[in-house]
Legacy VTK file of the C-alpha trace (Angstrom):
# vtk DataFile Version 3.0
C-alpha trace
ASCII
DATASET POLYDATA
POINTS 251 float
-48.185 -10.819 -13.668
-45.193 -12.306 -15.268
-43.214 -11.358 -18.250
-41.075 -13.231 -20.704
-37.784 -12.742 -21.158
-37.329 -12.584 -25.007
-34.986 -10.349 -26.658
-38.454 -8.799 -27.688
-37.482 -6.248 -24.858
-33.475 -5.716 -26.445
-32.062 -4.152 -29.476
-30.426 -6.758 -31.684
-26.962 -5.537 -33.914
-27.700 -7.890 -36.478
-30.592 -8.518 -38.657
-33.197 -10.293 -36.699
-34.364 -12.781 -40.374
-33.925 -11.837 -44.149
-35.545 -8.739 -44.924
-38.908 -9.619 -46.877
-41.319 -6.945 -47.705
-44.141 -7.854 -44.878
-41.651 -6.866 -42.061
-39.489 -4.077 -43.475
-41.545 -1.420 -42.403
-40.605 -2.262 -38.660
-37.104 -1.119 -37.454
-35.973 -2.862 -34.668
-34.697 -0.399 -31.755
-35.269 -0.008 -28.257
-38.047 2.299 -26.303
-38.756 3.107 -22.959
-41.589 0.798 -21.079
-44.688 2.440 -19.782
-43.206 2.966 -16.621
-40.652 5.360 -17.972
-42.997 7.735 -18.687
-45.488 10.444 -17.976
-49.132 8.718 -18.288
-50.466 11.966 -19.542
-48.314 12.649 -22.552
-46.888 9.421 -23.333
-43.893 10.420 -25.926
-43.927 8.510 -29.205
-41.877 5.273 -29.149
-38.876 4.248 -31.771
-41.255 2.030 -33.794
-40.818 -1.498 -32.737
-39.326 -2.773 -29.776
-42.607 -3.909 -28.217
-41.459 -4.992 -24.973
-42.096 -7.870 -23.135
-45.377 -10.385 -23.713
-47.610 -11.021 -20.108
-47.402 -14.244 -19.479
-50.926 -15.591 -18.593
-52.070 -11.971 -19.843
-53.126 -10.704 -23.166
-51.508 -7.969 -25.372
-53.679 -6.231 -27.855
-52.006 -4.583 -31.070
-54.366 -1.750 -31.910
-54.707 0.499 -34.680
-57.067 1.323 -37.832
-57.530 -1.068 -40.593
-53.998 -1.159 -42.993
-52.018 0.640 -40.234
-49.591 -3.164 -40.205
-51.170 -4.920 -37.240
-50.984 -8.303 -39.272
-47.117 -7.618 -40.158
-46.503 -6.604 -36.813
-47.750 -9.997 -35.589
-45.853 -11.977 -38.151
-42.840 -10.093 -37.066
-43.073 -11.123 -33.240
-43.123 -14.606 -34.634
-39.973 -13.968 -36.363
-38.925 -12.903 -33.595
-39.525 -15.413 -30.865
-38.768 -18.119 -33.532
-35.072 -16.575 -33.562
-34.791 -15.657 -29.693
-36.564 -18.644 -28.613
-36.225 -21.503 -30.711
-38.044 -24.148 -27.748
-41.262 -21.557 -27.691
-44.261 -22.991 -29.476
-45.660 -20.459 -31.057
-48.661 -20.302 -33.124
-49.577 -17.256 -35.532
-53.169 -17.885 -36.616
-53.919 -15.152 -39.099
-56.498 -14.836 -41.978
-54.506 -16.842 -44.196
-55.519 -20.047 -41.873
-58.398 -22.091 -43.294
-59.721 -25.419 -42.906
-60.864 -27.729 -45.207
-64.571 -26.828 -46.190
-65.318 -30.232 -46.559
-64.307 -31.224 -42.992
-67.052 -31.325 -39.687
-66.045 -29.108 -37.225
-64.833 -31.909 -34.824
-62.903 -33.308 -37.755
-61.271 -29.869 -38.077
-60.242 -29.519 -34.505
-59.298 -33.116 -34.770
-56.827 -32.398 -37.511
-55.475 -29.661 -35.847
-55.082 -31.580 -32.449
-52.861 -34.243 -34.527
-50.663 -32.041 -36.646
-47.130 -33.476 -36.384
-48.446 -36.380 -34.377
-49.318 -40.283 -34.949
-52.610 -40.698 -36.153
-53.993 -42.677 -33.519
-57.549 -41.393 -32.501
-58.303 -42.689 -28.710
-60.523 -41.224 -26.030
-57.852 -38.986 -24.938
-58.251 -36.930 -28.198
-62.160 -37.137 -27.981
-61.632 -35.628 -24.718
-59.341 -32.865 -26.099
-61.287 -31.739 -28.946
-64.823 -31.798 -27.325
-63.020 -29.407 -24.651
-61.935 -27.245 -26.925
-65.170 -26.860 -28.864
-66.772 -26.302 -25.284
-63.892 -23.597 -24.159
-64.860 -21.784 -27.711
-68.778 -22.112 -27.793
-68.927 -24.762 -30.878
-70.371 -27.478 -29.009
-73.686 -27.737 -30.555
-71.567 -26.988 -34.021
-69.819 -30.086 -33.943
-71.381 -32.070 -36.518
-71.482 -28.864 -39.045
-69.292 -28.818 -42.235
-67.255 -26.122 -41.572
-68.599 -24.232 -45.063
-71.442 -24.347 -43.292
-70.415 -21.664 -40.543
-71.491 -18.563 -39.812
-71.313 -15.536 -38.414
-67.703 -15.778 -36.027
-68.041 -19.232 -35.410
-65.279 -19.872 -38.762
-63.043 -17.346 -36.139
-63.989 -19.113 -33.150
-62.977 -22.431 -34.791
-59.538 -20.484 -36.224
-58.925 -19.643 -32.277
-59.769 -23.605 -30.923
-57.671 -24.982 -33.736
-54.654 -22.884 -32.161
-55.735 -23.803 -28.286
-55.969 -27.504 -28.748
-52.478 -27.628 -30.096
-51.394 -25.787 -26.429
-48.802 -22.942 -27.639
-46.667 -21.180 -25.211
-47.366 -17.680 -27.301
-50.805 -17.196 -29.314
-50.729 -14.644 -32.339
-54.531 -13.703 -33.248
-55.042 -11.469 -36.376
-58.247 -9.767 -35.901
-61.614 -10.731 -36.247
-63.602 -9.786 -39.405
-64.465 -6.446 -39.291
-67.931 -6.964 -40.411
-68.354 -9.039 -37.248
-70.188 -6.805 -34.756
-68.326 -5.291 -32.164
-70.003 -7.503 -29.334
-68.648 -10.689 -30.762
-65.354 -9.762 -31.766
-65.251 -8.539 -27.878
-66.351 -11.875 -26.834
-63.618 -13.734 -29.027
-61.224 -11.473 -27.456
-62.651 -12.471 -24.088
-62.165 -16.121 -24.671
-58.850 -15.455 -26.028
-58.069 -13.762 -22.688
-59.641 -16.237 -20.587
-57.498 -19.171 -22.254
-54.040 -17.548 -21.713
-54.824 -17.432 -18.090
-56.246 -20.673 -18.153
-52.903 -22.267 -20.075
-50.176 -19.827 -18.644
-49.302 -18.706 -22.447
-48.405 -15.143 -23.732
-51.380 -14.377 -26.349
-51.749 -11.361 -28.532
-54.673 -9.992 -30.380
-55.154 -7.736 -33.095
-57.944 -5.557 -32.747
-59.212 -1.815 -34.733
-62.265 -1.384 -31.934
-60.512 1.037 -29.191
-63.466 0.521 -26.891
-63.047 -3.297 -26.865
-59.104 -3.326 -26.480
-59.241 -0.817 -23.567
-61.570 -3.543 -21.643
-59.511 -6.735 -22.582
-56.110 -5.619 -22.984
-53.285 -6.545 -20.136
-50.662 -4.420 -22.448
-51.519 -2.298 -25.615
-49.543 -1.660 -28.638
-50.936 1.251 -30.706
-49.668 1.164 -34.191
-50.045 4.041 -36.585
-49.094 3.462 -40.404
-46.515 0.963 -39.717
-45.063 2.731 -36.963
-45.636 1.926 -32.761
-46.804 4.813 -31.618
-47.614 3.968 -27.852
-47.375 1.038 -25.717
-48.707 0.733 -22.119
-51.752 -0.178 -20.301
-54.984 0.404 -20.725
-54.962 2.318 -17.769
-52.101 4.689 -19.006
-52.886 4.992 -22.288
-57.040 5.518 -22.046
-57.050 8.981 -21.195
-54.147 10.157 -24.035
-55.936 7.803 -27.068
-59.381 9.889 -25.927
-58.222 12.695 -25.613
-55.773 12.791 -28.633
-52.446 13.026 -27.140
-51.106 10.547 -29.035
-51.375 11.354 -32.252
-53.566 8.931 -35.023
-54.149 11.053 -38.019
-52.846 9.650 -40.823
-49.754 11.168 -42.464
-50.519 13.020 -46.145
-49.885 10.548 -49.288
LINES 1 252
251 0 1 2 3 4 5 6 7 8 9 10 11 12 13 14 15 16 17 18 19 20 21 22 23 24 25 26 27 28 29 30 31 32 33 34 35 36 37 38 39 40 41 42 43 44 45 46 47 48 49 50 51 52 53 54 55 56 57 58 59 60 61 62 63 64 65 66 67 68 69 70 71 72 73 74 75 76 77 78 79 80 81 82 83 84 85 86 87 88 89 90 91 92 93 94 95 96 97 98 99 100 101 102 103 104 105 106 107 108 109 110 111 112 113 114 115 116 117 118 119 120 121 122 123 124 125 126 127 128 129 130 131 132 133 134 135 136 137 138 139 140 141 142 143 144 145 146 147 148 149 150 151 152 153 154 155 156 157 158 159 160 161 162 163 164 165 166 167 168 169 170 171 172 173 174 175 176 177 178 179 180 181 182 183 184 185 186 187 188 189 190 191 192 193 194 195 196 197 198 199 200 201 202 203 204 205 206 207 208 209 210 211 212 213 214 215 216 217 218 219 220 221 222 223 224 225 226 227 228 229 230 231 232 233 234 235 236 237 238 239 240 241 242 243 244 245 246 247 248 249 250
């Protein structure tokens, strides 16, 4: 599998971006990779340079809910927006909404367009009704989108990123109250499509089982800090058996 080259992997001497509140709990600094390091007692990491993305793979950012997975994502944007300027990247977190009164096609369409002419041919037919097929919203196509349930709004959320065909993919994580199975299958689809496109795509997740199955690299965040980083493969038997430590710190 491939990795990037981003200064993701590299200290930085200067500031990275001004310092607003939603990133200052991450300190950039350089760890070791997995490879450094025992599998069975992976040591704690300096909390945030995350490495590398897969390219064609999928990272997961794990942790419990409020532990910063969402300000960890918005801070590999920062990042990649400042080391590589001629990425597309697309951070698709819960602020993202469409317009209730819009179909579901019309949605996708929108999205498709953004920053291009308005022109509607059969080439952006095409595009959307793929989309809505690689996601499983075909038969929701005609729907108002205040009219979806269940994880179809996140399923839209994830086609309305796809369509615009990003080099790097930031996913905040599905709804909790979502059951496990689907937020495994959005996952799934997620992972599917950066192999499909060649892109670098990162999830957020809080279900352990689920990110051990999907994940290509793992990122385990505890209160703000990066804890671990790996694969699934190195880091399964340490998160089980509680090597790497999870409880939270005392108020």
């Amino acid at each position: 599998m491939k990795y990037s080259q981003s200064g993701l992997s590299q200290p930085r001497r200067r500031p990275l971006f001004p310092p607003p509140a939603m990133i200052a709990p991450f300190p950039f600094a350089s760890i070791p990779t997995a490879a450094d390091r025992p599998v069975s007692a992976p040591p704690a990491p300096h909390p945030m340079c995350i490495g590398p993305l897969p390219i064609g793979g999928l990272t997961v950012v794990w942790g419990p809910a409020g532990c910063g997975k969402t300000r960890l994502l918005r801070r590999i944007a920062h990042i990649l927006a400042d080391d590589e300027p001629a990425t597309r990247t697309i951070l698709a977190d819960r602020q993202a909404a469409s317009v209730a009164s819009l179909r579901v096609f019309e949605a996708l369409l929108l999205a498709h367009k953004q920053g291009d002419r308005w022109a509607v041919g059969a080439h952006e037919i095409q595009a959307v009704g793929a989309s809505l097929e690689q996601v499983g919203l075909t038969q929701a196509a005609g729907k108002l989108v205040s009219d979806l349930a269940g994880d179809a709004h996140y399923r839209l959320r994830l086609a309305q990123a796809l369509i615009r065909r990003p080099d790097v993919l930031l996913l905040d994580e599905p709804d909790p109250a979502l059951p496990l199975a689907a937020q495994a299958d959005i996952a799934a689809l997620l992972k599917h499509a950066a192999a499909e496109q060649g892109m670098r795509a990162v999830i957020a997740m809080a279900d352990l089982h689920t990110a051990l199955q999907v994940a290509d690299k793992l990122l385990v965040l505890r209160q703000g800090r990066l804890v671990a980083i790996g694969t699934p493969d190195e880091l399964r038997d340490p998160l089980r058996a509680g090597r790497i430590d999870m409880t939270p710190a005392p108020p």
